[in-house]
Each structure stands twice: as structure tokens, then as C-alpha cells.
VOGU-3710 file (C-alpha; in Angstrom, 3 decimals, decimal comma):
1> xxxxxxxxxx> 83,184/15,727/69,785  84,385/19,150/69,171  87,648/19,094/67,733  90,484/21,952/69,143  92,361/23,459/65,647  95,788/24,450/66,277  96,094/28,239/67,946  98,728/30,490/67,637  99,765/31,084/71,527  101,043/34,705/70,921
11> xxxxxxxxxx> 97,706/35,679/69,772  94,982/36,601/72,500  91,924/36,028/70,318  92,904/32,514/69,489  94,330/31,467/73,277  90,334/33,001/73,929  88,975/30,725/71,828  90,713/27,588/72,735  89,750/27,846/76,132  86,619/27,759/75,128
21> xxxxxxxxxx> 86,501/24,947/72,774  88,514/22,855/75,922  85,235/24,007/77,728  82,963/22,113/74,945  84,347/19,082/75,200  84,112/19,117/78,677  80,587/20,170/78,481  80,443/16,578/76,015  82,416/14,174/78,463  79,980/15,711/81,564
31> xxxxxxxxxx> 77,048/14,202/82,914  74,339/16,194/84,203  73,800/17,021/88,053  71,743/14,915/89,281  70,054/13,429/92,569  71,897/10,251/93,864  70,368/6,902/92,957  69,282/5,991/96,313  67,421/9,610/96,574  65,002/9,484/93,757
41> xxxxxxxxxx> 64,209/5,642/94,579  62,653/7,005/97,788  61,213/10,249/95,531  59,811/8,345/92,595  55,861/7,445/94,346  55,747/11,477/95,080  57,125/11,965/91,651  54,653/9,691/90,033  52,313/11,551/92,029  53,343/14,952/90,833
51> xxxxxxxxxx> 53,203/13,903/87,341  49,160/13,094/88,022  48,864/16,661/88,515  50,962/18,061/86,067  50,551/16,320/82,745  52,716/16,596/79,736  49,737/18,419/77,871  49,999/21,183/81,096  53,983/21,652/81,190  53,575/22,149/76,861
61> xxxxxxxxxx> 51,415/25,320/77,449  53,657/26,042/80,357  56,448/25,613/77,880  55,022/27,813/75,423  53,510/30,959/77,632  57,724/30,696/79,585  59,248/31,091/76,004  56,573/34,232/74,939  56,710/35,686/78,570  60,817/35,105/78,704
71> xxxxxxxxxx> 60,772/37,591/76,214  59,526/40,484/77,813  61,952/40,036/81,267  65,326/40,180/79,378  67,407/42,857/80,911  68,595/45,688/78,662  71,717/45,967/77,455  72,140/42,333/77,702  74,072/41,943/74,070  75,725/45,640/75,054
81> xxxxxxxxxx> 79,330/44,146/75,257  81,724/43,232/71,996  80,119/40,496/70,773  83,097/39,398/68,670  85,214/39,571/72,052  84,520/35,556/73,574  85,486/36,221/76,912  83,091/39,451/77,652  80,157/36,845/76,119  80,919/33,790/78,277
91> xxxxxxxxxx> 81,350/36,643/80,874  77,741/37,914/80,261  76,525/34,017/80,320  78,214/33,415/83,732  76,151/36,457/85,086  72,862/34,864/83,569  73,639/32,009/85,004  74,444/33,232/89,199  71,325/35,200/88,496  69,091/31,834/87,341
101> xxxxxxxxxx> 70,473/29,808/89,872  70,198/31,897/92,683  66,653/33,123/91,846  65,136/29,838/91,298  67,199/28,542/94,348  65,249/31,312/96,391  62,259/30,530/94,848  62,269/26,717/95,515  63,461/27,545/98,908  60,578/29,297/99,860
111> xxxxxxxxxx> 57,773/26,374/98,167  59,599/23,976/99,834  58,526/24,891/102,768  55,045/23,878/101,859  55,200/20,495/100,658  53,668/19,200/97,825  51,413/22,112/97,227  54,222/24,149/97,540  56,545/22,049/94,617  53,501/22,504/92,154
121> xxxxxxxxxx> 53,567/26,143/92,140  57,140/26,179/91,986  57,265/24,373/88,631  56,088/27,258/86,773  58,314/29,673/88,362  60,966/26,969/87,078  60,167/26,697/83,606  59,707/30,810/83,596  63,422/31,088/84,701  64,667/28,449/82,903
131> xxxxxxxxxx> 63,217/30,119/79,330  64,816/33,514/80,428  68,105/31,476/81,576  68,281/30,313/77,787  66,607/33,379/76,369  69,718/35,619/77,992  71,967/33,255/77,808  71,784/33,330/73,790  71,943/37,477/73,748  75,166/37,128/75,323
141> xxxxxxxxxx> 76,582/35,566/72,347  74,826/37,617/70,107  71,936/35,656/69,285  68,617/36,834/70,502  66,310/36,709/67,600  62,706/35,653/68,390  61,414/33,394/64,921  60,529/29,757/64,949  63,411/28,592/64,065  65,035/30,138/67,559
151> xxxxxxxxxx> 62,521/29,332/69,498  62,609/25,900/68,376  66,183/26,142/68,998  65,915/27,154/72,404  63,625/24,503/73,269  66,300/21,741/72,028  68,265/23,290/74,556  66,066/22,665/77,530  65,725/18,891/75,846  69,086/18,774/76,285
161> xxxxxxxxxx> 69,239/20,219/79,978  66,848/17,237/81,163  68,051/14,064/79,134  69,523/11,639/80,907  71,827/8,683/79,794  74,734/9,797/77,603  73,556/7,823/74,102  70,679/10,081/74,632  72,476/13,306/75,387  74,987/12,429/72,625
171> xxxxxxxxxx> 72,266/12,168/70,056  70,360/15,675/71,823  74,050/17,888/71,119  73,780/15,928/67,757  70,144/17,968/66,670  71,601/21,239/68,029  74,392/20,812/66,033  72,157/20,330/63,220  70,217/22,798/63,542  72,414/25,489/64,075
181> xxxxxxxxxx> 74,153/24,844/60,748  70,356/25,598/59,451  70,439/29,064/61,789  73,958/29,448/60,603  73,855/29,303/56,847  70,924/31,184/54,805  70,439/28,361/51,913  70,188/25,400/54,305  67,676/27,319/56,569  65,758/28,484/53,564
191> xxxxxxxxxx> 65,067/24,725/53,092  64,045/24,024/56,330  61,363/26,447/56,736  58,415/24,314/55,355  59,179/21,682/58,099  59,436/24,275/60,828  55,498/24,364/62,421  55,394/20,194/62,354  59,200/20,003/63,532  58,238/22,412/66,191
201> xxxxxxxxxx> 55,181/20,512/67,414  57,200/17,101/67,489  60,094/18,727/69,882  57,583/21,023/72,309  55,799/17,869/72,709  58,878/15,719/73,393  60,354/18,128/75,324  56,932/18,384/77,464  57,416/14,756/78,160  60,861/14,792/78,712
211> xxxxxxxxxx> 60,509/17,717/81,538  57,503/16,298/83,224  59,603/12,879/83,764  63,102/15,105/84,523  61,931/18,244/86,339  58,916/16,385/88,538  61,158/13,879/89,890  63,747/16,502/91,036  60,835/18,215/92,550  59,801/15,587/94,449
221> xxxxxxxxxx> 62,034/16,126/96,964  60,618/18,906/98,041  56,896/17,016/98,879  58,620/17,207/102,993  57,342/19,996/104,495  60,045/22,353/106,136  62,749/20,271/105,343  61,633/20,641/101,578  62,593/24,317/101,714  66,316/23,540/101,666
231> xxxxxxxxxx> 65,563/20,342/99,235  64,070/22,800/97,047  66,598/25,152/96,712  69,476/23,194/95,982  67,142/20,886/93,466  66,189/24,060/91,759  69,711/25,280/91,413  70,925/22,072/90,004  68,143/22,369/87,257  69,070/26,076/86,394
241> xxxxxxxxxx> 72,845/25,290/86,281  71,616/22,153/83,633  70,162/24,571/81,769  72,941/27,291/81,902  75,597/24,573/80,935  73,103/23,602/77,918  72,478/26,907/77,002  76,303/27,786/77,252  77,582/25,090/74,752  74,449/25,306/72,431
251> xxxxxxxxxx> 75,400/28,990/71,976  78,709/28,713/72,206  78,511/26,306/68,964  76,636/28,959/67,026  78,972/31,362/67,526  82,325/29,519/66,725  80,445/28,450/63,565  79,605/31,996/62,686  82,954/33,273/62,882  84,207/29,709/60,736
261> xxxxxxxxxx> 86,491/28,959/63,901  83,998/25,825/63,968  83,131/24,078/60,952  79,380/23,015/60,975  78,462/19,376/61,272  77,065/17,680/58,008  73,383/17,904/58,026  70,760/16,733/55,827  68,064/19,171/53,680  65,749/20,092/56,760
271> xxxxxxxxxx> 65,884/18,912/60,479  62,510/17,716/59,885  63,595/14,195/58,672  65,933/14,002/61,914  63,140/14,815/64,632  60,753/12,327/62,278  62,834/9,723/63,042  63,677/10,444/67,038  59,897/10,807/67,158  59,148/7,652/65,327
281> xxxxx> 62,231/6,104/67,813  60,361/6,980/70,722  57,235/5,804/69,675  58,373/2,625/68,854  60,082/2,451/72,325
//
């Protein structure tokens, strides 16, 4: 959990910041939205059925082309604003976010309305918004660099945005927070770079897996034609405000541990040993 250091309530920077670490461990405590229980019992055949057609080995290069492509749709002037100021970033982040949501909530609207067919097509729309949705989200704090190590960053937070069960949400916060002590300081991410290409091809794939099982069955909703189309949009929404929330908190980390309002989590030489062993975990399982 993120622990609140004492502020000095005179001072506007630090009341800023306190309100923001009161928002992180809220964003720890929360579960994520999610379909009732009773919904995706009657959803899970169409959801198995979805998954036929769209294999974890399909949403990993759908994973990949959303993350290169995200890129190139970032609008400018998106890090414009006083980066050191907290409130004009998580400003910025809220904008991202009404943007995402409502986008991919007019988007699944619209395939909803054609079933099945219509949910398949939608998914890469999905994962297209929700890399810009993290993409933007990080330039509002400040951190938009492009390099593997951010990229596999950014895909931890989309791991994140899906996982369900809190043991396994507590342990995905617990390899962002690891890994943005490597982003954060220069001799610990100098270590790490060896491990970076087979750390990256462990998560993408995980991720992959973790998305066709989380995304698909949300999705499956919208297999009703007609009455899919307002499914769609509010199952698409809840997906893009996962992500902002992830994306929000992940960032938000970084960026109290830049300025040392945060202090970074112990971590060990390289992430590489701690996605080895979830890997090896879910193997086993």
C-alpha cells in the first residue's frame, strides 16, 4: 500500500499531492468494473466461442501493431502543461480518459449492433484505444518515451487493467512498482537491460492471454444483435475506464518517485527474475 507522509496544510503543492496519494490507495482497495456474476455465466459459451476466433497468438500481434500505431495518434501538445504542477497532469489524464471512454463506447455501440461479427471487429478498435489511452495517459505526467523498457511498461499496465482477483492484482501493482524503480533510477535500469527482449516476450505473451480471457468475455455480450449495440457500449467503456484507472496510478507512481515524494519499492537486480518466476507460476498452474 502506498503510504501518505505527513503534508504541511498551508502549502498548496503538498495538499496537491496528498490528494493524490489518498487517490492511490483507493485505486489499491478498488476492484475492477466488472460484469455481474450472473451476466457472464450466461456470456461464457459466446465467450469461449470468441476466443476460437481470436487466439492469444492473434491479440499478441494485435498487442504489438496498437502499441507502434498508438504512437503516431497522440495529440500534440499533450505534455504542454507544467509537468511539475500534479493537478494540471491528473487534469490532462482525466481528458484522456472522457476521450477513451467515450470513443470506444461509440465504437462498441455501433458493432454491437451486428452481433458476433460485429464484437470481432470491435476488438481491435479496443486494443488500438486502449494503447493510446495508456500511451497519453503517461505524457500527461511527463513520461512519453518510446524504448523497451516503456513499452514493456505500458503493457504491465494493460495486465493490470484485465486481472481479476485481488492476490492477482496485488502482485500486478507489485511488478509496476518494480519496474518503475528500474525506469526511475539510471544504475538499476542499466542492469536490467540484458533481460529486457526475454522479459518483454514473457509479459506480451501473458498479457495476450490474459486479454483474450478478460476482454473476450466482456465482449460477449455484445454477440445479441441490436440489443448488443447498447451492451457494447457500456462494456467498452468499462474496459477503457480499467485501463485509464491503471494507467492513472501506474503513472502516477512514477512521478511521485521522480520527485522523491514516493520512495521506490525494494527491487531486486533486473525484473527479469520476477516475471521468470510469475511465468514459471503460471505454468505450473
Amino acid at each position: 500500500m502506498t503510504d501518505l507522509p505527513q503534508s504541511d496544510p498551508h502549502d498548496p503543492l503538498a495538499q496537491a499531492v496528498e490528494r493524490v496519494l489518498e487517490e492511490q490507495r483507493r485505486f489499491e482497495a478498488r476492484r475492477s468494473t466488472r460484469m455481474g456474476t450472473g451476466t457472464e455465466k450466461v456470456t461464457a459459451p459466446a465467450s469461449r466461442l470468441l476466443r476460437r476466433f481470436l487466439p492469444p497468438g492473434m491479440m499478441r500481434r494485435a498487442l504489438m501493431m496498437a502499441d507502434q500505431g498508438a504512437g503516431r495518434t497522440l495529440p500534440e501538445g499533450a505534455g504542454s502543461h507544467d509537468l511539475d504542477d500534479i493537478d494540471a497532469c491528473e487534469a490532462a489524464a482525466l481528458r484522456v480518459q472522457k476521450w477513451s471512454v467515450g470513443s470506444n463506447a461509440a465504437t462498441g455501440g455501433l458493432a454491437g449492433w451486428f452481433g458476433g461479427p460485429g464484437a470481432m471487429f470491435d476488438v481491435p478498435a479496443t486494443l488500438s484505444l486502449a494503447a493510446r489511452n495508456v500511451r497519453a495517459t503517461g505524457a500527461a505526467y511527463g513520461f512519453a518515451g518510446n524504448d523497451d523498457e516503456e513499452r514493456l511498461f505500458r503493457l504491465q499496465i494493460l495486465e493490470l487493467a484485465t486481472v481479476q482477483g485481488m492476490e492477482a492484482r496485488g502482485d500486478a501493482m507489485g511488478r509496476i512498482n518494480r519496474l518503475a524503480r528500474q525506469l526511475n533510477e539510471p544504475e538499476v535500469r542499466f542492469a536490467a537491460d540484458r533481460a529486457v527482449d526475454w522479459v518483454f516476450d514473457k509479459v506480451i505473451d501473458r498479457v495476450a492471454r490474459g486479454l483474450s480471457v478478460d476482454l473476450l468475455r466482456r465482449k460477449a455480450a455484445q454477440v445479441v444483435p441490436l440489443a448488443g449495440g447498447l451492451i457494447g457500449a457500456g462494456v467498452n467503456a468499462s474496459f477503457q475506464t480499467d485501463v485509464s484507472r491503471a494507467a492513472r496510478w501506474a503513472y502516477r507512481q512514477r512521478w511521485l518517485m521522480h520527485r522523491k515524494v514516493l520512495p521506490a519499492p525494494p527491487a531486486p537486480a533486473t525484473s527479469a527474475g520476477d516475471d521468470r518466476q510469475a511465468e514459471t507460476g503460471h505454468d505450473q498452474a
